[in-house]
C-alpha positions as a Markdown table, in Angstrom:
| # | Residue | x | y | z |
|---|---|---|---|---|
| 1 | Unk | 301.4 | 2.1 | 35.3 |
| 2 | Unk | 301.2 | 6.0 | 36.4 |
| 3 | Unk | 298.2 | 7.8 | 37.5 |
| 4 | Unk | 297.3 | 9.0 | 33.9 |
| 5 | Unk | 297.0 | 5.3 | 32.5 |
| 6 | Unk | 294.1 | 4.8 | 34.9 |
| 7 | Unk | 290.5 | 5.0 | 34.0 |
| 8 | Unk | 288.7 | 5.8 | 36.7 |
| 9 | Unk | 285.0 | 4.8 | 37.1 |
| 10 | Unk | 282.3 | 7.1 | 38.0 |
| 11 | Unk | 282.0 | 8.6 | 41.3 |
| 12 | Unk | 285.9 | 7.5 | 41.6 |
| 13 | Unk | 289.0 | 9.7 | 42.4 |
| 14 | Unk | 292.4 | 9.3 | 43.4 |
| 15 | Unk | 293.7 | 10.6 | 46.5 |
| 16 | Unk | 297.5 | 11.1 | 47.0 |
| 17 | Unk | 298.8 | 9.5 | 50.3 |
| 18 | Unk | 302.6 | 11.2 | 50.0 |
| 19 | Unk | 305.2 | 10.1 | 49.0 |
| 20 | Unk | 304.6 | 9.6 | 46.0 |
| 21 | Unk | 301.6 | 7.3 | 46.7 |
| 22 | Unk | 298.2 | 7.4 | 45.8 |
| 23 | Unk | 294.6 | 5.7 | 46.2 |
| 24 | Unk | 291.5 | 4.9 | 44.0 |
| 25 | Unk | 288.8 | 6.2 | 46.3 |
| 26 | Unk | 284.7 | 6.7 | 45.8 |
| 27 | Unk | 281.8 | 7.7 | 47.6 |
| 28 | Unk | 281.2 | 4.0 | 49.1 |
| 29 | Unk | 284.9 | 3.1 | 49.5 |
| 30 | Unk | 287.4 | 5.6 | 50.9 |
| 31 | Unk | 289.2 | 6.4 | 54.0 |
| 32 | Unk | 289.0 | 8.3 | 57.5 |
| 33 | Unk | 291.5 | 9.7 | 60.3 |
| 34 | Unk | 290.9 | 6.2 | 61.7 |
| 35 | Unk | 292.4 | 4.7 | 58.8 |
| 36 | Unk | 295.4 | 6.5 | 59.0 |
| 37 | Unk | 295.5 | 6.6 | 63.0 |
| 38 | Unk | 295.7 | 2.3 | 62.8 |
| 39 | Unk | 298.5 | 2.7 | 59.6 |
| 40 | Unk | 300.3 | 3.9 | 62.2 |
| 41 | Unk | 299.9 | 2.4 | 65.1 |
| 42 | Unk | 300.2 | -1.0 | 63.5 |
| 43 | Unk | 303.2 | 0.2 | 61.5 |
| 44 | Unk | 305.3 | -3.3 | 60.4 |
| 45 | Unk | 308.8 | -4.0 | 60.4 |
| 46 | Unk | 310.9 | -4.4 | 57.2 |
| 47 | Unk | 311.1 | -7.7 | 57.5 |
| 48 | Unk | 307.6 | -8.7 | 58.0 |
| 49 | Unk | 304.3 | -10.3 | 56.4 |
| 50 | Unk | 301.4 | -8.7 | 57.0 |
| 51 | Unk | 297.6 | -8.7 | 56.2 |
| 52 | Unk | 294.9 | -6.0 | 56.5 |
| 53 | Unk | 291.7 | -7.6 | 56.9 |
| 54 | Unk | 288.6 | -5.4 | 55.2 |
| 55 | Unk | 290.5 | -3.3 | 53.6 |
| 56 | Unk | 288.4 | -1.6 | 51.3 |
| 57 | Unk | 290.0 | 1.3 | 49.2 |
| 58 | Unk | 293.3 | -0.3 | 50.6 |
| 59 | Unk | 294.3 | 3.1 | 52.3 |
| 60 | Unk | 296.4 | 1.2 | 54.9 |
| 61 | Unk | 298.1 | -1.2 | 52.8 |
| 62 | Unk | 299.1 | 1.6 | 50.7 |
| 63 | Unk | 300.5 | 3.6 | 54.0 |
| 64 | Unk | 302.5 | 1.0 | 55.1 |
| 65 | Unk | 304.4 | 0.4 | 51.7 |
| 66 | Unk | 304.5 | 4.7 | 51.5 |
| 67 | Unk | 306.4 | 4.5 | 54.7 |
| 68 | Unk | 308.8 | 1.3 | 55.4 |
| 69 | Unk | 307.8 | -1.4 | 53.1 |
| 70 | Unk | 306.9 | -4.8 | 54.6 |
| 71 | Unk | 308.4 | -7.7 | 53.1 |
| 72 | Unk | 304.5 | -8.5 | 52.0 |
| 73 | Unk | 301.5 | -7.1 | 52.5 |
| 74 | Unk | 298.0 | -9.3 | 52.0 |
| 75 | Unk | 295.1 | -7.5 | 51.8 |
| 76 | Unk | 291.8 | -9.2 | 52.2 |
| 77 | Unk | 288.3 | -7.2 | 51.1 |
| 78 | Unk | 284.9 | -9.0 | 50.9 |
| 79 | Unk | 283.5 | -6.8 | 48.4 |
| 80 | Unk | 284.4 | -7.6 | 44.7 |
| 81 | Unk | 283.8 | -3.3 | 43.8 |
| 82 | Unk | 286.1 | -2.2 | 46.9 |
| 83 | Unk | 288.8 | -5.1 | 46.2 |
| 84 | Unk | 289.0 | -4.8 | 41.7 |
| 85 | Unk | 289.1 | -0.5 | 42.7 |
| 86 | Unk | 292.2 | -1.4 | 45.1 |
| 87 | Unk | 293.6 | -3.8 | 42.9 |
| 88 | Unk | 294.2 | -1.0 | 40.3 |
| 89 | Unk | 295.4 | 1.3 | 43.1 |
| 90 | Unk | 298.6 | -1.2 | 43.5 |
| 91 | Unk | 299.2 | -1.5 | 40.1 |
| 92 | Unk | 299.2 | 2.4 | 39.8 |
| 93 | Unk | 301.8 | 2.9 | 42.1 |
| 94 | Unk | 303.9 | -0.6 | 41.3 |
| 95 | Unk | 303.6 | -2.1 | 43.7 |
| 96 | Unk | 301.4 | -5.5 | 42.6 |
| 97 | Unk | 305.3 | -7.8 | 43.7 |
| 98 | Unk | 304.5 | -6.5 | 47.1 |
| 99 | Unk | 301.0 | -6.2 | 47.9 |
| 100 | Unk | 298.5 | -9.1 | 46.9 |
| 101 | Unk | 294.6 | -8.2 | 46.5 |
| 102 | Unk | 292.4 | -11.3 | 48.2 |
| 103 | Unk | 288.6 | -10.8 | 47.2 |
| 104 | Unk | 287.4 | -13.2 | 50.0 |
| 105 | Unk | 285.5 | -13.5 | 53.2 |
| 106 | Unk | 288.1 | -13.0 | 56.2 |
| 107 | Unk | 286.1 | -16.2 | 57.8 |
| 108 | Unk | 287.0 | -18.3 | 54.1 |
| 109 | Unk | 290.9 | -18.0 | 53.6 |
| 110 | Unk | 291.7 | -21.9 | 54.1 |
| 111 | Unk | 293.9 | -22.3 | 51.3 |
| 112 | Unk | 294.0 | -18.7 | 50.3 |
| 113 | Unk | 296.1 | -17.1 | 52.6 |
| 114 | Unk | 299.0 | -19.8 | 54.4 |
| 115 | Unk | 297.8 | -20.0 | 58.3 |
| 116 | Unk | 300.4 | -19.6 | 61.1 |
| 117 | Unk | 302.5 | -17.3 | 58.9 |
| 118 | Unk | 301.9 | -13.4 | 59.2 |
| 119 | Unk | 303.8 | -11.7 | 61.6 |
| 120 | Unk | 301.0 | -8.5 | 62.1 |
| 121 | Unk | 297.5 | -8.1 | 61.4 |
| 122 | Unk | 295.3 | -5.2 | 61.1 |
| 123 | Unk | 291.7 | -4.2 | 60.7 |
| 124 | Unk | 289.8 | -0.9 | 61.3 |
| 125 | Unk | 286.5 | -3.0 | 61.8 |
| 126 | Unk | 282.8 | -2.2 | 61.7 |
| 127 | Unk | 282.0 | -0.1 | 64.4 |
| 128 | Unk | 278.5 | -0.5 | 64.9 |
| 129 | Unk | 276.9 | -4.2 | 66.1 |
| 130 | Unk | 274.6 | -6.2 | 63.7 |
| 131 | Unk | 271.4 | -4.5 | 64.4 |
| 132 | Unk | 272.7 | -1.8 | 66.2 |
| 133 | Unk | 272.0 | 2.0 | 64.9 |
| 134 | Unk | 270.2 | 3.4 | 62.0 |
| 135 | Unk | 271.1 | 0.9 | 59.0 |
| 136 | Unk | 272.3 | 2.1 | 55.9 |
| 137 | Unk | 270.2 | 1.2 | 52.8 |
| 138 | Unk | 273.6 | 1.2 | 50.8 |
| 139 | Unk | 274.9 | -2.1 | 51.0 |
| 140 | Unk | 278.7 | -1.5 | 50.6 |
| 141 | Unk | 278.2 | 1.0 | 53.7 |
| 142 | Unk | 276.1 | -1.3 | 55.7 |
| 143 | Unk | 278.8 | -3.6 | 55.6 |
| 144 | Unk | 281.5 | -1.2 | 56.3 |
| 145 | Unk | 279.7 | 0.4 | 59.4 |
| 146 | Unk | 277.8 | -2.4 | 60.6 |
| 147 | Unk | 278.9 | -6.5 | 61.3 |
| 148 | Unk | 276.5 | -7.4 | 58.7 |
| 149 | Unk | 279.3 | -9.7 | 57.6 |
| 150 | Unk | 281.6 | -10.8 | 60.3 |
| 151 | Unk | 281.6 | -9.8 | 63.9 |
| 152 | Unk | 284.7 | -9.1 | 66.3 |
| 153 | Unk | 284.4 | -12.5 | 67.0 |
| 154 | Unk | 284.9 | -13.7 | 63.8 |
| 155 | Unk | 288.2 | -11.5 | 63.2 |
| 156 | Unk | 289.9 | -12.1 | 66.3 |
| 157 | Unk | 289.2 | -16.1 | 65.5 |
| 158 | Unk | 290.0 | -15.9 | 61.6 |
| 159 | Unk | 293.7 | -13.8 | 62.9 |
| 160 | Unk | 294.6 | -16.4 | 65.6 |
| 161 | Unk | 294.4 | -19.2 | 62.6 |
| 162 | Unk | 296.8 | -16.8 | 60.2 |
| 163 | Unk | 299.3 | -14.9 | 62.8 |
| 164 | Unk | 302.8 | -17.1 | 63.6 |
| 165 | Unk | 303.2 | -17.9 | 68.0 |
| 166 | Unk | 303.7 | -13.7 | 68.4 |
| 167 | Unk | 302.3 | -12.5 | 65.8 |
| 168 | Unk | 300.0 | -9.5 | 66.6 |
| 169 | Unk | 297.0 | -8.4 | 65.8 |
| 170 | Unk | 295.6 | -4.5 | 65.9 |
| 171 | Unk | 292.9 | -3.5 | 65.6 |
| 172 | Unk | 290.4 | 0.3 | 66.0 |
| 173 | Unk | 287.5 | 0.6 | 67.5 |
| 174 | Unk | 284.7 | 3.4 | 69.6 |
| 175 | Unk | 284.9 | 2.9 | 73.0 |
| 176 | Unk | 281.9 | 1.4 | 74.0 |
| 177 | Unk | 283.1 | -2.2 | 72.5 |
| 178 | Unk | 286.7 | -1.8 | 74.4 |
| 179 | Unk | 285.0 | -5.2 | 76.8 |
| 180 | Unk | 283.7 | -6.7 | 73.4 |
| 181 | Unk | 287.1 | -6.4 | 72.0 |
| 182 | Unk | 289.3 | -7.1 | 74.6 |
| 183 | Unk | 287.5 | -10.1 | 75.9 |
| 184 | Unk | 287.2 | -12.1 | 72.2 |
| 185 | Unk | 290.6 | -11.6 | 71.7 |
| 186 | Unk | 292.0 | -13.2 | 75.0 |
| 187 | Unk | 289.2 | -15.8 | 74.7 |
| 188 | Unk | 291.2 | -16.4 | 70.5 |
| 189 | Unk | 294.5 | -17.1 | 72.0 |
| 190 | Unk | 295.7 | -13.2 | 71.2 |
| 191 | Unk | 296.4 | -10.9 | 74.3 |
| 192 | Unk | 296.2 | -7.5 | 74.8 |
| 193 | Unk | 299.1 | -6.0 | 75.4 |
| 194 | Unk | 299.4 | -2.5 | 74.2 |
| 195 | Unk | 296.1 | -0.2 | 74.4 |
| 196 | Unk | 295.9 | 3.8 | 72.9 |
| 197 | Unk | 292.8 | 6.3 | 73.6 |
| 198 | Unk | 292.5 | 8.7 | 71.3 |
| 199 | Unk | 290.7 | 12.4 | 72.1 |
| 200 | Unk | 289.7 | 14.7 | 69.9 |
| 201 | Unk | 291.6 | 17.2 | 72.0 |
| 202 | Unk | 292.8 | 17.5 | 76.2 |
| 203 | Unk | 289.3 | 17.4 | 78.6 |
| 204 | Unk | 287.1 | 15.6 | 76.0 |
| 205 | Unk | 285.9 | 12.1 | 75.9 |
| 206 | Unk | 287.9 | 9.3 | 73.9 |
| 207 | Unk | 286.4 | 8.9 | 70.6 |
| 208 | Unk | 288.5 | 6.1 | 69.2 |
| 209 | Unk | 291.0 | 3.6 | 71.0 |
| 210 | Unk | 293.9 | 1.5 | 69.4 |
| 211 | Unk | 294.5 | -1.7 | 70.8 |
| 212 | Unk | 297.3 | -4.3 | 69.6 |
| 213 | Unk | 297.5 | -8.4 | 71.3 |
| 214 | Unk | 299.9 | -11.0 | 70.6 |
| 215 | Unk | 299.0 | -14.7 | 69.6 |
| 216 | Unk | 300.1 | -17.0 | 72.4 |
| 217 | Unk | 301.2 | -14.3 | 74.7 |
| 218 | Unk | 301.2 | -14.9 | 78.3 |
| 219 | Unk | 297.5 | -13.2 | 80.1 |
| 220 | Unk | 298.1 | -9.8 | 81.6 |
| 221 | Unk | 300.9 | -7.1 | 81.4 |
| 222 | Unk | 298.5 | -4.5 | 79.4 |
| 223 | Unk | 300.5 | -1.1 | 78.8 |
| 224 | Unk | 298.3 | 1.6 | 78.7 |
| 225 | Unk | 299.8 | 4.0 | 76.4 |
| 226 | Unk | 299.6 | 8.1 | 76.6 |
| 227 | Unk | 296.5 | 9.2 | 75.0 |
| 228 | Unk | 296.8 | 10.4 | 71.6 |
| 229 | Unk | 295.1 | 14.0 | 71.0 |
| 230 | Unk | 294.2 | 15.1 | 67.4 |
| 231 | Unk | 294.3 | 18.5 | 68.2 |
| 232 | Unk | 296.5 | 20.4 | 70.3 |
| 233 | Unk | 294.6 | 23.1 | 73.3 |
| 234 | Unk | 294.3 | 25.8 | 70.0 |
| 235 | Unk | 292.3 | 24.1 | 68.4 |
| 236 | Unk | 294.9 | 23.0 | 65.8 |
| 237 | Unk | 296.5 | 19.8 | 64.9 |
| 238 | Unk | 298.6 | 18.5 | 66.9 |
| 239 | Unk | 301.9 | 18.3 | 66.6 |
| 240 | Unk | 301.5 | 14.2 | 67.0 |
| 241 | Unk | 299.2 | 13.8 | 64.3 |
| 242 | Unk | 301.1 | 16.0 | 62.0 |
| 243 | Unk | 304.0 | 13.6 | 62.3 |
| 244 | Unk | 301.3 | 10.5 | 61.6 |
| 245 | Unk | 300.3 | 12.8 | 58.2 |
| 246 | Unk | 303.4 | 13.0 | 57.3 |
| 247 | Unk | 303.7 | 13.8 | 53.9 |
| 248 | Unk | 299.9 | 13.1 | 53.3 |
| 249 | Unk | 299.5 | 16.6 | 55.4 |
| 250 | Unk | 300.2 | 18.5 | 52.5 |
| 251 | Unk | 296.8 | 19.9 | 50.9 |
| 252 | Unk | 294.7 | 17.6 | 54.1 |
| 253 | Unk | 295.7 | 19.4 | 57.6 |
């Protein structure tokens, strides 16, 4: 199925990723720099099976298979609209052997996804705690911005059932819930191990950080990664995240 055999539904577009690849988007499902920032950082091996946990448009799943294919890719939305849109985005670009569409609760996949068997999982979760912040009256974007429906503790718990000993788990997040995160992940079984800051550009605060823990791993031996600037002392893109672009840079940067 191509691009031009799909109906899209109103409010919907598609969005090319590069490559080659494309995504279903709409106005309460679609994707940010953040989404593209974790694609990369959490970048699989060849050989692996991995899971993307609120996926929504499936922007990340999609990345992954644009770049080096996993051997699998799982990809687990809550929201029937988000998960039947990205469900047609994998079969518009073929790839339905590869990736597989779960429209479930990430806290409800006993005996829908196997446990102790993916070798990476990633999430770009709600940023904002339940209650926290003005609350969106739209309910798909309430649950996307706010932990309406799971909390951090409820991801980092739900990803220590399904990762294999080693397995890792990534995740984005602002950085006022670095402790939050950080702290319910050692307290799952996963360690931190690798932690990103992202800036906007050179002298400003982090807006964003990327951190990535292993299930089983022994506590401590953090590596605090260089801090990843979006735009270079110009005022332009730097030359880091046009590399993460890639192709996708075309027509966005």
């Amino acid at each position: 199925m191509c691009a031009e055999d799909i109906v899209l539904r109103e409010g919907e577009h598609i969005e090319p990723l590069g490559a080659g690849i494309s995504v279903i988007v709409s106005n309460e499902n679609h994707f940010s720099t953040d989404t593209v920032l974790l694609a990369d950082f959490a970048a699989p091996k060849k050989h692996e099976n991995v899971m993307e946990f609120g996926a929504g448009c499936g922007a990340i799943s999609l990345i992954w298979c644009r770049n080096t294919p996993p051997k699998s890719v799982t990809s687990v939305e809550i929201q029937q609209p988000a998960a039947e849109m990205m469900q047609r985005s994998v079969e518009m670009n073929g790839l339905g052997g590869r990736i597989t569409v779960i429209n479930a609760d990430l806290k409800d996949l006993k005996g829908k996804a196997q446990f102790g068997f993916y070798d990476m999982i990633a999430m770009n979760p709600p940023y904002k705690i339940g209650g926290g912040g003005v609350v969106n009256d739209d309910m798909q974007k309430r649950i996307a911005r706010h932990e309406t429906e799971c909390t951090i503790d409820d991801i980092t718990k739900a990803a220590s059932d399904l990762l294999r000993f080693g397995g890792r788990l990534c995740v984005c997040q602002r950085p006022e819930r670095l402790t939050d995160v950080l702290l319910s992940m050692r307290n799952a079984g996963i360690e931190p191990k690798r932690l990103r800051f992202v800036e906007q550009r050179r002298g400003k605060a982090a807006k964003l950080f990327l951190v990535e823990g292993k299930r089983g791993a022994r506590s401590g031996g953090l590596v605090m990664l260089p801090t990843l600037l979006i735009e270079d002392d110009n005022f332009n893109f730097s030359q880091e995240m046009i590399d993460i672009y890639g192709d996708y840079k075309e027509g966005h940067l």
